[in-house]
PQR file of N, CA, C, O and H, with PARSE charges and radii, in Angstrom:
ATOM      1  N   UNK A   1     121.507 105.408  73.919 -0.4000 1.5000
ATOM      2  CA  UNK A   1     121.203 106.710  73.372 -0.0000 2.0000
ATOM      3  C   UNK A   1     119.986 107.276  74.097  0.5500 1.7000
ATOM      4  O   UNK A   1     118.887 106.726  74.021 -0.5500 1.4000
ATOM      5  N   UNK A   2     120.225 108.489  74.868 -0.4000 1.5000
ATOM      6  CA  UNK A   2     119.227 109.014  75.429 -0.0000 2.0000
ATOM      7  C   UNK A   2     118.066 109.961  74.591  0.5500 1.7000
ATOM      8  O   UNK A   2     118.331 111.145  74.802 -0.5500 1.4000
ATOM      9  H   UNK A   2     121.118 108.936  74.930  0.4000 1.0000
ATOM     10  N   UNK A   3     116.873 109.814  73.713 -0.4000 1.5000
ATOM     11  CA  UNK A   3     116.231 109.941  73.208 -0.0000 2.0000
ATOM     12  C   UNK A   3     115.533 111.392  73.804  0.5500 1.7000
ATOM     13  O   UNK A   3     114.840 112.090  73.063 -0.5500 1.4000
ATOM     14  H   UNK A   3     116.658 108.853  73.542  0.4000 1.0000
ATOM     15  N   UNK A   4     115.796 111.754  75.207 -0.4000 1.5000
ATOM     16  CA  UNK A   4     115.063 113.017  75.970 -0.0000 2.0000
ATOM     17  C   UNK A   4     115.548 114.158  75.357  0.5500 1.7000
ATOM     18  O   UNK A   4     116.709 114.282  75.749 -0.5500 1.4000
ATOM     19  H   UNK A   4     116.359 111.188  75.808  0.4000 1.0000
ATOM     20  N   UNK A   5     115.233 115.153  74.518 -0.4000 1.5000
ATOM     21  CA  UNK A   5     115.280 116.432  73.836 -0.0000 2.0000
ATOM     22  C   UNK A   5     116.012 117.282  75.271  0.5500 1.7000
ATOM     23  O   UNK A   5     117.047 117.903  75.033 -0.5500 1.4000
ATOM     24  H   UNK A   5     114.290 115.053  74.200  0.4000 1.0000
ATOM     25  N   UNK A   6     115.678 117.293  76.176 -0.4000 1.5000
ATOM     26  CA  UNK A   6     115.764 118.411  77.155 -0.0000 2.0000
ATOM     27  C   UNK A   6     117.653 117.231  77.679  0.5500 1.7000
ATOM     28  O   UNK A   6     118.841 117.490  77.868 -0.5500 1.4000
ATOM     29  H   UNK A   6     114.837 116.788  76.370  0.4000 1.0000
ATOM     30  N   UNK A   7     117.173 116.574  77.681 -0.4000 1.5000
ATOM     31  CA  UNK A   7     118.680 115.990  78.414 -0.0000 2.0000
ATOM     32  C   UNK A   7     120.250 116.299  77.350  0.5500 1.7000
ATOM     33  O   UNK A   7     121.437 116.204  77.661 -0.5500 1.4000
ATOM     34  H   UNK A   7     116.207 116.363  77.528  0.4000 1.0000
ATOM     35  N   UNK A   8     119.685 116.630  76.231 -0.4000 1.5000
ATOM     36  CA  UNK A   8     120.535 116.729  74.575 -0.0000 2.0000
ATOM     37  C   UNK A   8     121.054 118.540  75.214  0.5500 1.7000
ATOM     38  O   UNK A   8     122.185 118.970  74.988 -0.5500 1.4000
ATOM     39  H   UNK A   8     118.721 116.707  75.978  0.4000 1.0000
ATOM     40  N   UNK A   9     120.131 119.257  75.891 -0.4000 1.5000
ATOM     41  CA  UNK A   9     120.690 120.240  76.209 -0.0000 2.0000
ATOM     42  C   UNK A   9     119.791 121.195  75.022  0.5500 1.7000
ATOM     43  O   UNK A   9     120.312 122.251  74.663 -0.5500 1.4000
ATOM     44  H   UNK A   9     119.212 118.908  76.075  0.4000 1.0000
ATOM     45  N   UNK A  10     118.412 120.786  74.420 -0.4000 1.5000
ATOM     46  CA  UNK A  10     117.940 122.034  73.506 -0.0000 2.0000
ATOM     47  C   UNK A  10     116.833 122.724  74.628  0.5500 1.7000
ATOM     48  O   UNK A  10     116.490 122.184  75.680 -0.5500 1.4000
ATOM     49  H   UNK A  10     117.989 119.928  74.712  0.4000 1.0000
ATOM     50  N   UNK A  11     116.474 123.752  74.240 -0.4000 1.5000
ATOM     51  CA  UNK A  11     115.649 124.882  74.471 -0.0000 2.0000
ATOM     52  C   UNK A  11     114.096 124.296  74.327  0.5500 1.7000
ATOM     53  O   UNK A  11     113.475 125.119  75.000 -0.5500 1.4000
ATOM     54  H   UNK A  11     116.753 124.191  73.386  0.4000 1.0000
ATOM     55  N   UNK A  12     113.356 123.570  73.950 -0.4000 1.5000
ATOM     56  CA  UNK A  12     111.962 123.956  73.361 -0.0000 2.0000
ATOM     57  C   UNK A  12     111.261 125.504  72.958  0.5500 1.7000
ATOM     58  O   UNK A  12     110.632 125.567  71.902 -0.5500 1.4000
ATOM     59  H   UNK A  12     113.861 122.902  73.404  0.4000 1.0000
ATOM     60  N   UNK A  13     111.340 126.290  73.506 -0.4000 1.5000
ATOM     61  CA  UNK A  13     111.380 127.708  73.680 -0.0000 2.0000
ATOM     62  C   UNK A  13     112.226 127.913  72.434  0.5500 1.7000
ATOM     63  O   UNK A  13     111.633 128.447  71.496 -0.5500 1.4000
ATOM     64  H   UNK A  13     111.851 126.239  74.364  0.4000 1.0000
ATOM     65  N   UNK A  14     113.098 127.691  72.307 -0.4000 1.5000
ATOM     66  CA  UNK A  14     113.866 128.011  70.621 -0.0000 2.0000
ATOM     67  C   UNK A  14     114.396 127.619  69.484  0.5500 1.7000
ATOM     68  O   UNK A  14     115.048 128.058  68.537 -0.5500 1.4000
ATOM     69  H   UNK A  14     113.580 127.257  73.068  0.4000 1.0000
ATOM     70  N   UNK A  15     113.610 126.062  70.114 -0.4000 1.5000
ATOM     71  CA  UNK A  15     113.449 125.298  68.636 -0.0000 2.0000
ATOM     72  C   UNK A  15     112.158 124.672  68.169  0.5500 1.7000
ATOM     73  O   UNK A  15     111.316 124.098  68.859 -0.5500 1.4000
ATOM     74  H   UNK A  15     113.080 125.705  70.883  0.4000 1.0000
ATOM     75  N   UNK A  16     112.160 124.856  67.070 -0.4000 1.5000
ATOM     76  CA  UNK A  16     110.356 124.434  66.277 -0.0000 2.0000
ATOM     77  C   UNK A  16     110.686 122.875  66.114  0.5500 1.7000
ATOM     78  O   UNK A  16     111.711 122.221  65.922 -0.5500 1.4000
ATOM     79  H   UNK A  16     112.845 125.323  66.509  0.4000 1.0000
ATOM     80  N   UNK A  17     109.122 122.550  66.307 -0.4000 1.5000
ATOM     81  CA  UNK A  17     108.813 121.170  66.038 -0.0000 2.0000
ATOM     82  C   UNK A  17     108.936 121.097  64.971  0.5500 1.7000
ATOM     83  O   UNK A  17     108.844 122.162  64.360 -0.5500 1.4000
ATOM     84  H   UNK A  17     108.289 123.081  66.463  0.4000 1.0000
ATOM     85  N   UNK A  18     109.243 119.658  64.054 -0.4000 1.5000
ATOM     86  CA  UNK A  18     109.224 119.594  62.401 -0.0000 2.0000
ATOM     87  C   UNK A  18     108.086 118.737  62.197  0.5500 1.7000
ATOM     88  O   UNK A  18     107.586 118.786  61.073 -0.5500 1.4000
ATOM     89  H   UNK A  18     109.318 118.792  64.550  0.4000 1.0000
ATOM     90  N   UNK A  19     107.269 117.509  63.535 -0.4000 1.5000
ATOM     91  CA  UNK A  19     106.227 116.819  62.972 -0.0000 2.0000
ATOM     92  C   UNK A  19     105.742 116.827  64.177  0.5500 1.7000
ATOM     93  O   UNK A  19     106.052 117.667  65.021 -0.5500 1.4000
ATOM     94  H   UNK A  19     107.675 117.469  64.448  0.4000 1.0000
ATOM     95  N   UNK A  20     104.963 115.916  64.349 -0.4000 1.5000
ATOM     96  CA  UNK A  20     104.469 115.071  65.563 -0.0000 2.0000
ATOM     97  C   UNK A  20     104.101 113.926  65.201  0.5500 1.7000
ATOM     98  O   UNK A  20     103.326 113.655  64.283 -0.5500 1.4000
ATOM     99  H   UNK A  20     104.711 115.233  63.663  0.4000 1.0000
ATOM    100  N   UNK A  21     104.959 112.805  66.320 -0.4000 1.5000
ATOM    101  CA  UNK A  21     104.403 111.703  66.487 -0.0000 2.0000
ATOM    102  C   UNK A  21     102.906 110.914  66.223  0.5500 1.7000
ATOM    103  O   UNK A  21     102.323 110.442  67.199 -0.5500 1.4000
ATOM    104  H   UNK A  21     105.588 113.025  67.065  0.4000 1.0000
ATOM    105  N   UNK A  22     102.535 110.838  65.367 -0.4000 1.5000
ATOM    106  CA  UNK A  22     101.175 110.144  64.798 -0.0000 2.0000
ATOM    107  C   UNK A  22     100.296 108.836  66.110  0.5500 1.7000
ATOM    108  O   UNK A  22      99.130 108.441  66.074 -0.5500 1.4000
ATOM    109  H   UNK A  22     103.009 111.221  64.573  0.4000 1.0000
ATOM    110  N   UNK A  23     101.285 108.506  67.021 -0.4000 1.5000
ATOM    111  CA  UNK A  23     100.872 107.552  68.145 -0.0000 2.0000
ATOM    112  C   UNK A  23     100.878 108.482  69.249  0.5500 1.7000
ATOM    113  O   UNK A  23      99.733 108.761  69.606 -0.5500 1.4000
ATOM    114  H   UNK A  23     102.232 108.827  67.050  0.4000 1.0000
ATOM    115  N   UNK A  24     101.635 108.957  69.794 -0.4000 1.5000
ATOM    116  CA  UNK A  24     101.703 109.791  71.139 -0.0000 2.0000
ATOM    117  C   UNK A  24     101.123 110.818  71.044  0.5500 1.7000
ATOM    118  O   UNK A  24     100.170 111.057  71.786 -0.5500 1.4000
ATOM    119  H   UNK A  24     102.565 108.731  69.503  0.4000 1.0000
ATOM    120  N   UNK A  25     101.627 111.868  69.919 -0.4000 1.5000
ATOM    121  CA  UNK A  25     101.214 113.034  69.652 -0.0000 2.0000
ATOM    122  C   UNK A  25     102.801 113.731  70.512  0.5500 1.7000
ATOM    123  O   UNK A  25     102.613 114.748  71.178 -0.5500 1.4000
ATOM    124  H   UNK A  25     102.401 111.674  69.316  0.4000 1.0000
ATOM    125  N   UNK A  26     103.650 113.401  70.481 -0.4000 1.5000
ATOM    126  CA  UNK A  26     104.625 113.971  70.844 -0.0000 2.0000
ATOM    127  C   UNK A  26     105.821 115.149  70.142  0.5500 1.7000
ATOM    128  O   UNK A  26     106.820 114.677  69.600 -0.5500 1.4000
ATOM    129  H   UNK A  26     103.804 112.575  69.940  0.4000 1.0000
ATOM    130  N   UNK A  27     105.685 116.247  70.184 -0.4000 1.5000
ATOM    131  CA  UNK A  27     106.614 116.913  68.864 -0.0000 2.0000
ATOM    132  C   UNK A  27     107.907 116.129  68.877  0.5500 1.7000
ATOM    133  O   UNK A  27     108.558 115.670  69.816 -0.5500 1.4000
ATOM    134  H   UNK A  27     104.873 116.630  70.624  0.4000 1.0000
ATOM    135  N   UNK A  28     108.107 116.103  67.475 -0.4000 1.5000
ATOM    136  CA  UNK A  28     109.331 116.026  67.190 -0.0000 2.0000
ATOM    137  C   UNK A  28     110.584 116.821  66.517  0.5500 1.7000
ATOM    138  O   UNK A  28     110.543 117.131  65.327 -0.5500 1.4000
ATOM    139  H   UNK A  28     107.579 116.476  66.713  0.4000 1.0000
ATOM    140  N   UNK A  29     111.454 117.064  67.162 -0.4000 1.5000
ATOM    141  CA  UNK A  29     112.693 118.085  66.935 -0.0000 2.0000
ATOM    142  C   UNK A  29     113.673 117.711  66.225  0.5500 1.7000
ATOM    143  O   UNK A  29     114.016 116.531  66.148 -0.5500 1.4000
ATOM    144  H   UNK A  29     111.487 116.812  68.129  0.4000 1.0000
ATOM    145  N   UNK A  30     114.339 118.818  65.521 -0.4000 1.5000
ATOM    146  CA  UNK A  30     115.321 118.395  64.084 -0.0000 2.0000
ATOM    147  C   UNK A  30     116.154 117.486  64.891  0.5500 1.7000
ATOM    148  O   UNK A  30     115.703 117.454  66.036 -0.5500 1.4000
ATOM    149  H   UNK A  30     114.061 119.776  65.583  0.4000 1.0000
ATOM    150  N   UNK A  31     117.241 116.699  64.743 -0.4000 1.5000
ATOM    151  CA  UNK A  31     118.124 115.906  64.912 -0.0000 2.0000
ATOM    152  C   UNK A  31     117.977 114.803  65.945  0.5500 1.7000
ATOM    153  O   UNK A  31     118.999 114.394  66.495 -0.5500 1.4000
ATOM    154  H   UNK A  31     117.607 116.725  63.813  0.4000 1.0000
ATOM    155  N   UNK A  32     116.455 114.135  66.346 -0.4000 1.5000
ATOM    156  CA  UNK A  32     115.676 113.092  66.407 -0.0000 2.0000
ATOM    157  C   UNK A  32     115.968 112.032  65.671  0.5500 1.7000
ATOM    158  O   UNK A  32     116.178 112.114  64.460 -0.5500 1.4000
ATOM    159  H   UNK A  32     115.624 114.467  65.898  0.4000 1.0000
ATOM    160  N   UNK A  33     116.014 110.769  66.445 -0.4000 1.5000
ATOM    161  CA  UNK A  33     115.917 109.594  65.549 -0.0000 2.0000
ATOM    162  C   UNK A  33     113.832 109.088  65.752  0.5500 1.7000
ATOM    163  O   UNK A  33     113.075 108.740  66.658 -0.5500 1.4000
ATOM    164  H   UNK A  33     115.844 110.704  67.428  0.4000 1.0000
ATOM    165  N   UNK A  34     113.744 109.441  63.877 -0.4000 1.5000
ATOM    166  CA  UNK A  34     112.431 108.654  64.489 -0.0000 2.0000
ATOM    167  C   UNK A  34     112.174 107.362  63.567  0.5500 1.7000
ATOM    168  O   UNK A  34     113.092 106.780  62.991 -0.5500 1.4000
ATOM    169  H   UNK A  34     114.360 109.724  63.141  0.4000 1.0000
ATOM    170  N   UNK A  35     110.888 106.996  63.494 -0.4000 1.5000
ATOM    171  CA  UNK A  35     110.311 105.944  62.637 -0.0000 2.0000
ATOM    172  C   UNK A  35     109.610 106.440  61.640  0.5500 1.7000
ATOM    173  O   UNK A  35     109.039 107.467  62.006 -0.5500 1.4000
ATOM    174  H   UNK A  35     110.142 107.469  63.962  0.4000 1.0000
ATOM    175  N   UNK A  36     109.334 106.083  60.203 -0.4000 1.5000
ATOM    176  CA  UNK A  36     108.708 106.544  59.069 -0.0000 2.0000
ATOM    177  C   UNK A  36     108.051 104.943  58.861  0.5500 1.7000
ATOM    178  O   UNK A  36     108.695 103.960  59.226 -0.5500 1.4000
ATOM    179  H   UNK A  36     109.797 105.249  59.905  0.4000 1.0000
ATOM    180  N   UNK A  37     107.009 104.856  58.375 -0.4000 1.5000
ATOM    181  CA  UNK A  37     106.330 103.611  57.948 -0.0000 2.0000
ATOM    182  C   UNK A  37     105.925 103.681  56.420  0.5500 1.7000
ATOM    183  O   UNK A  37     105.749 104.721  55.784 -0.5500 1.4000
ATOM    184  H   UNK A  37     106.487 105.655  58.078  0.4000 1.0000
ATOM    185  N   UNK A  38     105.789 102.179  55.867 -0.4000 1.5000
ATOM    186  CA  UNK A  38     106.020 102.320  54.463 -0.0000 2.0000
ATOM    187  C   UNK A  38     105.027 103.197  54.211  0.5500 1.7000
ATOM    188  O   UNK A  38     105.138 103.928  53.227 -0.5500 1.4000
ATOM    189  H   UNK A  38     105.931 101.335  56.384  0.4000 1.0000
ATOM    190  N   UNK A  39     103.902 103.283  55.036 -0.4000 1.5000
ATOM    191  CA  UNK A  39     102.364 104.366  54.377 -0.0000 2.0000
ATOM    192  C   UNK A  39     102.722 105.705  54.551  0.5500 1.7000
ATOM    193  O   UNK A  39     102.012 106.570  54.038 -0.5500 1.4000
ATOM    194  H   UNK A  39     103.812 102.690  55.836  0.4000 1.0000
ATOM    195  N   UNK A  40     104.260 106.177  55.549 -0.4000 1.5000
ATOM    196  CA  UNK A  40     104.061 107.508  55.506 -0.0000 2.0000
ATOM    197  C   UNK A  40     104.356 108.209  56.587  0.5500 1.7000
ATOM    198  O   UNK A  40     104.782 109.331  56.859 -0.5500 1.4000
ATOM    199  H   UNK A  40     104.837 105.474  55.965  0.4000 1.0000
ATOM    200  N   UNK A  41     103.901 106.923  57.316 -0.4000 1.5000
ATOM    201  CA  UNK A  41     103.235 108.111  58.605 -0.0000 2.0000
ATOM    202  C   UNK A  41     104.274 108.130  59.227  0.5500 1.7000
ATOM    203  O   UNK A  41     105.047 107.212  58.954 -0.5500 1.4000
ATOM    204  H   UNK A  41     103.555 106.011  57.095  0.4000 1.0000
ATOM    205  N   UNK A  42     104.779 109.262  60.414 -0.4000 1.5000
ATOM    206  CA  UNK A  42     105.351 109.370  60.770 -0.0000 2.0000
ATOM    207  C   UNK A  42     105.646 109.126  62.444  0.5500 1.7000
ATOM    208  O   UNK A  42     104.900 109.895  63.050 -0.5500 1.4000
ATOM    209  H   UNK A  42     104.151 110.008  60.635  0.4000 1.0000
ATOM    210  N   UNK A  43     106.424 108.373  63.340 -0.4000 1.5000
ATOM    211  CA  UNK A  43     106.279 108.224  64.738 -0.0000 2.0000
ATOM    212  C   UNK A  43     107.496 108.598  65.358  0.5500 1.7000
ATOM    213  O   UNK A  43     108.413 108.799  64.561 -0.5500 1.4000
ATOM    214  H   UNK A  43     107.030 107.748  62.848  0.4000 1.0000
ATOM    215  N   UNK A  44     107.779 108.757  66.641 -0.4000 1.5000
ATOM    216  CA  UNK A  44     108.715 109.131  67.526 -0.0000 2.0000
ATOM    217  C   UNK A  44     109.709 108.010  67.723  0.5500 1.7000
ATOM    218  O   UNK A  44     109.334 106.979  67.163 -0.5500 1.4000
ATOM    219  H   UNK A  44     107.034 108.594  67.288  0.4000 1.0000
ATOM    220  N   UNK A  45     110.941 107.898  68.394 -0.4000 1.5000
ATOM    221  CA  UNK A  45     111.592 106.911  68.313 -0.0000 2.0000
ATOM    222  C   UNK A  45     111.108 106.264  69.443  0.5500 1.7000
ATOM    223  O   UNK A  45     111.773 105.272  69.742 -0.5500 1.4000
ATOM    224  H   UNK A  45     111.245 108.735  68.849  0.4000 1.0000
ATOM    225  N   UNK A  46     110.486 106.423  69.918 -0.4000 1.5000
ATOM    226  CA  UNK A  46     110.276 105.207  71.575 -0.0000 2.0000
ATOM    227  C   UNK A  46     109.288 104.161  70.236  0.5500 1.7000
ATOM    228  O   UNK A  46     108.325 104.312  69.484 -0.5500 1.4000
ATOM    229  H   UNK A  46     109.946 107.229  69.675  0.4000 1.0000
ATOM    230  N   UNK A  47     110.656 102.735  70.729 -0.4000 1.5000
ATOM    231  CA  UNK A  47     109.558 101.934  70.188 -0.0000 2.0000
ATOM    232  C   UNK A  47     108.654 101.414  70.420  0.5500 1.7000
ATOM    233  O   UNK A  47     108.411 100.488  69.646 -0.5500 1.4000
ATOM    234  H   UNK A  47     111.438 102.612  71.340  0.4000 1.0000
ATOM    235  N   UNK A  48     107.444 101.689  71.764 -0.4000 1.5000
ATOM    236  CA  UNK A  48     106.018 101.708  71.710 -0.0000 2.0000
ATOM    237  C   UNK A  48     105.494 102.336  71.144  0.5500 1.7000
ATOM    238  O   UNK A  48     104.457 101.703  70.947 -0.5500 1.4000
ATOM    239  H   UNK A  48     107.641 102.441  72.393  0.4000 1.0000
ATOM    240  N   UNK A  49     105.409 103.199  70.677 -0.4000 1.5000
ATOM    241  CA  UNK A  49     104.807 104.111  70.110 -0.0000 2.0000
ATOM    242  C   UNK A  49     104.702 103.485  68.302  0.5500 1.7000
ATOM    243  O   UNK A  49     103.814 103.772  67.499 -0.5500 1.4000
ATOM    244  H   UNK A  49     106.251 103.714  70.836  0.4000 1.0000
ATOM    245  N   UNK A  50     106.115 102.431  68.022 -0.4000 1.5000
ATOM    246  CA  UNK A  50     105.899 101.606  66.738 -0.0000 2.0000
ATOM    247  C   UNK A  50     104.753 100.858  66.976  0.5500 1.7000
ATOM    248  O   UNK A  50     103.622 101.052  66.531 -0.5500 1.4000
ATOM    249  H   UNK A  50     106.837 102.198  68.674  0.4000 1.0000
ATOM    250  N   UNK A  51     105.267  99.732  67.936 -0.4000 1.5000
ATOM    251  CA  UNK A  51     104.470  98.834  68.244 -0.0000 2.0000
ATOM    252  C   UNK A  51     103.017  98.514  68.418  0.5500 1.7000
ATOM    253  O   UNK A  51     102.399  97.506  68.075 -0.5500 1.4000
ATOM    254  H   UNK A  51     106.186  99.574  68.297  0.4000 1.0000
ATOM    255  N   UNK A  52     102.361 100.268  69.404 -0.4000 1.5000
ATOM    256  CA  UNK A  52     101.318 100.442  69.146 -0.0000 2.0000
ATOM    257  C   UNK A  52     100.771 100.791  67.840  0.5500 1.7000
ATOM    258  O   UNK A  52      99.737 100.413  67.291 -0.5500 1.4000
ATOM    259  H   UNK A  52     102.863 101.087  69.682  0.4000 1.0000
ATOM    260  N   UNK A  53     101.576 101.499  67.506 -0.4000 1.5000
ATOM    261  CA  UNK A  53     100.843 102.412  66.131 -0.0000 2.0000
ATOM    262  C   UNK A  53     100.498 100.601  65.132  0.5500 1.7000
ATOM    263  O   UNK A  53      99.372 100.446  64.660 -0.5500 1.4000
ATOM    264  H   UNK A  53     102.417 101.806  67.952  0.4000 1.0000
ATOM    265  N   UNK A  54     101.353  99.684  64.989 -0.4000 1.5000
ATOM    266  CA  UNK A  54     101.368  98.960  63.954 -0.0000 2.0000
ATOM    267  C   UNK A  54     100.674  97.343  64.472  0.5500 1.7000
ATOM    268  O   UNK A  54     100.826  96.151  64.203 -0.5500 1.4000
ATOM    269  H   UNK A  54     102.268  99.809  65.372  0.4000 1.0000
ATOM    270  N   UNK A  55      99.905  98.150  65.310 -0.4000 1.5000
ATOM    271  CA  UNK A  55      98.939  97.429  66.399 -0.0000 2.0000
ATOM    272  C   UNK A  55      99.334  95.735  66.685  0.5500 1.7000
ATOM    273  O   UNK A  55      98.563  94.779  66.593 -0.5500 1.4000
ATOM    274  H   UNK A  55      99.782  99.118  65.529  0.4000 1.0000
ATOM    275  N   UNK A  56     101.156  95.722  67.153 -0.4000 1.5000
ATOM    276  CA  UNK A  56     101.356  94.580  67.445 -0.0000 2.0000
ATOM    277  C   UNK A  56     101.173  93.528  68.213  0.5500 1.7000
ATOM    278  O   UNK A  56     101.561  94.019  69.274 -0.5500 1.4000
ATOM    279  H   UNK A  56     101.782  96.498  67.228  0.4000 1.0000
ATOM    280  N   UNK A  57     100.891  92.511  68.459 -0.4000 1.5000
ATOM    281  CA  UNK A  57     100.502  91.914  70.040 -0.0000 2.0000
ATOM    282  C   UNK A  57     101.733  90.967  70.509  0.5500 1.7000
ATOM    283  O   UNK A  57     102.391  90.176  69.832 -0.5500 1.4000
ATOM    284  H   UNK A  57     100.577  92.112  67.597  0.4000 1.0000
ATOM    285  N   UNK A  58     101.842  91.325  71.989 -0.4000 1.5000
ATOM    286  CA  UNK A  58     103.001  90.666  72.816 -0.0000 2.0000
ATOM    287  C   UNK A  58     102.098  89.143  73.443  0.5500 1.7000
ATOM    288  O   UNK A  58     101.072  88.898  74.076 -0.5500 1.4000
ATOM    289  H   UNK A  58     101.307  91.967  72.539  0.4000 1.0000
ATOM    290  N   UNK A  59     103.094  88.483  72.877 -0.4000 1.5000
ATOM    291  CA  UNK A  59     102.457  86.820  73.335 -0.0000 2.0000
ATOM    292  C   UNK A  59     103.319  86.152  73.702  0.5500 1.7000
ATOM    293  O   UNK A  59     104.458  86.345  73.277 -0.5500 1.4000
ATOM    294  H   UNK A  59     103.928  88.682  72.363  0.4000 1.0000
ATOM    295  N   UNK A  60     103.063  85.237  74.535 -0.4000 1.5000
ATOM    296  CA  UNK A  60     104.117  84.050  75.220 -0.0000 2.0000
ATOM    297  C   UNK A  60     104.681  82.739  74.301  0.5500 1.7000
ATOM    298  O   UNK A  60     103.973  81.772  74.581 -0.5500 1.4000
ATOM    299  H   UNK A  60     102.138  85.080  74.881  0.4000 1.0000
ATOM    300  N   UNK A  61     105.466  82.462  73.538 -0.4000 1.5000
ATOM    301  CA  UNK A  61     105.731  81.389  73.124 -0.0000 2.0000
ATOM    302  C   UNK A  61     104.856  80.372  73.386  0.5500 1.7000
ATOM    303  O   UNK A  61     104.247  79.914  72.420 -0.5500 1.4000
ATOM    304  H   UNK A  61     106.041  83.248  73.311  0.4000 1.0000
ATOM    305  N   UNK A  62     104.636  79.874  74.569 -0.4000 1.5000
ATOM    306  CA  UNK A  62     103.532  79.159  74.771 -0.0000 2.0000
ATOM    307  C   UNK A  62     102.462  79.187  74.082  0.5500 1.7000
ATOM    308  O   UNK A  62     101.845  78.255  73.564 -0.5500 1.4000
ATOM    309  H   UNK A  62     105.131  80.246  75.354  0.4000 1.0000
ATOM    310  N   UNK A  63     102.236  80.393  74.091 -0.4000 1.5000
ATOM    311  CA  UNK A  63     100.244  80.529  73.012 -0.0000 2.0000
ATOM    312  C   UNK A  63     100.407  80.586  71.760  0.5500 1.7000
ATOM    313  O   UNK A  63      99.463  81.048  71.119 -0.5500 1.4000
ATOM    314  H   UNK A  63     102.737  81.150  74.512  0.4000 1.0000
ATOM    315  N   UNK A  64     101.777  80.092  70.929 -0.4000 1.5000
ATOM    316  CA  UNK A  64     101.885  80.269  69.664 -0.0000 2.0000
ATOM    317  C   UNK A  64     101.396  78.881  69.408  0.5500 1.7000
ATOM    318  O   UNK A  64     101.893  77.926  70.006 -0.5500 1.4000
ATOM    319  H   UNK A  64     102.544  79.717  71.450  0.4000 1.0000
ATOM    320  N   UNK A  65     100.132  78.702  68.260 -0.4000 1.5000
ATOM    321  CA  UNK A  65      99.821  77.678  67.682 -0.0000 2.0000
ATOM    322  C   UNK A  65     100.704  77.261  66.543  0.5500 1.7000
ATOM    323  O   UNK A  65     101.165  78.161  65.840 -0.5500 1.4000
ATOM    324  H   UNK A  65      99.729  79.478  67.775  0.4000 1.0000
ATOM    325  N   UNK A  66     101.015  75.948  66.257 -0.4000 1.5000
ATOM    326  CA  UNK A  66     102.302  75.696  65.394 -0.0000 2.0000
ATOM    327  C   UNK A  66     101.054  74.967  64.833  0.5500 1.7000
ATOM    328  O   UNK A  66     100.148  74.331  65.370 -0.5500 1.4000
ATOM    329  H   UNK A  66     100.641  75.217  66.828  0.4000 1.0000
ATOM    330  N   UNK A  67     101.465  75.430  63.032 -0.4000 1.5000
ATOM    331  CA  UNK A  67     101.011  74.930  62.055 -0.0000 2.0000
ATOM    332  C   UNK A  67     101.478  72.963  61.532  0.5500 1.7000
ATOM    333  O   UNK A  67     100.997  72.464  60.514 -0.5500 1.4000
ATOM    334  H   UNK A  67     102.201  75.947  62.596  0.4000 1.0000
TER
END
């Protein structure tokens, strides 16, 4: 699924934003898939923009300490 607004074939010029992305700051346009978090907030569908927002960290199996 190509997520690019302009590749979907809309205008920007004649369609209104409904939010913006809370991580990027990216508008977001009606018929968007995005992310909602249980607090609210609202993010874009690129999932970095989750990841950062929910300040995850990427680690190697290796550096996982086992209890």
């Amino acid at each position: 699924m190509n997520l690019d607004r302009f590749s979907q074939g809309r205008d920007p010029q004649q369609e209104q934003a409904i939010a913006v992305c809370e991580q990027c700051r990216e508008e977001i346009y009606p018929g968007e898939q995005i992310h909602r978090t249980a607090g609210g907030n609202i993010l874009c569908g690129n999932h970095l923009c989750v990841i950062k927002f929910c300040q995850v960290e990427e680690i190697n199996s290796d550096e996982l300490e086992v209890a």
